[in-house]
N, C-alpha and C positions, 0 to 999 in steps of 0.2 A: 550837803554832800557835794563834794566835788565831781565836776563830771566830767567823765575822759572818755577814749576810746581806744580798743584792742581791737585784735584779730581775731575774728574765732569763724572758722569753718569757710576762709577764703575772704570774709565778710568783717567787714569792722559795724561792729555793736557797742551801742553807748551802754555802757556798767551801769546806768541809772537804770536801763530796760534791766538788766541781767537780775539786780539786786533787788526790783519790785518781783521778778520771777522767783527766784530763792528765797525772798523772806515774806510774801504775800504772794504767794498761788493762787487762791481763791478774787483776787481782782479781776471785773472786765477784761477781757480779751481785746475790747477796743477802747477802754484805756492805755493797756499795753502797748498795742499799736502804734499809740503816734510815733515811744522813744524807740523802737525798731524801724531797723530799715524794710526799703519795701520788698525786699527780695523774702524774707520769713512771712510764713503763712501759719494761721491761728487754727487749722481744723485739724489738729491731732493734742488727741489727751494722752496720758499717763493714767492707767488706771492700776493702781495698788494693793496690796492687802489682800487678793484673792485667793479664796481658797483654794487648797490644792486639788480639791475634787472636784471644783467646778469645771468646765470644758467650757473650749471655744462658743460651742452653742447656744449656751447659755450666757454668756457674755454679749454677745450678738442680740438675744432676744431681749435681754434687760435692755440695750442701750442702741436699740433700733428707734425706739419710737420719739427720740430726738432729731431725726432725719436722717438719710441715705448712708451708708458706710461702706466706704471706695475699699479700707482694708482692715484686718483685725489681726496685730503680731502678738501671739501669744509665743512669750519666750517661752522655749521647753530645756531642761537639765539631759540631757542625752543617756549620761551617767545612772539617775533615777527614771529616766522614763516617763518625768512630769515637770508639768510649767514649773516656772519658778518665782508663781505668784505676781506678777505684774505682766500687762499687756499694754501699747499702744493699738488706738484705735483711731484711724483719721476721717473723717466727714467730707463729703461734699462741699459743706461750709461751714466758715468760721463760726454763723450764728447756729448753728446744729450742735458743733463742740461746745460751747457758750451755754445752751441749753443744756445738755449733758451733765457739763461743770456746774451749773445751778445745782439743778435736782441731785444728783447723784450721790454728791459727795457726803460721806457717813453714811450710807443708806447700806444695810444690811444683803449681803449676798454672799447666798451658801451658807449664812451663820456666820460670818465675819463683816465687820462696818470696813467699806473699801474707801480708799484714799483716790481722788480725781483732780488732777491739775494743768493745766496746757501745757501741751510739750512745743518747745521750742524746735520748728524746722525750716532750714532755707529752701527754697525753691528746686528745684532739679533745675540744672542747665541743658 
């Protein structure tokens, strides 16, 4: 693979990082690492598939015991009055998401197998 680099979010990121992201999710979080710069930080998932009757609480309690959870965005549909099935959750640490992304991923909640993958975010300035 040829390897270049773009813009994206202020930030130039090598496409070798972006493409092990998009086409292998389930990779170490500190293998990822090294092709990012050091401004992205590894402690926020993507969590998928959720049902729609679950609540925020329940997502908190299933994916607590991986370490500390600074925050839990459960996007909600305004229109319907209900998430819309995916939340970002971010950790205190990379290795707490890392953990999370192990375990997690396919593991039944509410009756639906949920999808868990790192989400890519820069730093606040």
């Amino acid at each position: 693979m040829l390897l270049t680099q773009r813009k994206l979010h202020h930030h130039t990121v090598n496409l070798a990082a972006l493409y092990v992201f998009l086409f292998h999710p389930f990779l170490s979080a500190k293998c990822v690492s090294i092709l990012l710069p050091a401004s992205y930080q590894l402690c926020r998932i993507y969590v998928g598939s959720i049902n729609f009757e679950v609540g925020e609480e329940t997502v908190r309690t299933a994916f607590t015991p991986f370490g500390t959870i600074k925050s839990i965005n459960l996007s909600v549909d305004m229109a319907a009055m209900k998430h819309k099935g995916y939340a970002f959750i971010e950790y205190e640490t990379a290795e707490a998401a890392q953990m999370a992304l192990e375990q997690m991923s396919s593991v039944v909640l509410g009756g639906r197998n949920i999808k868990v993958c790192i989400s890519l975010v820069p730093h606040a300035h």
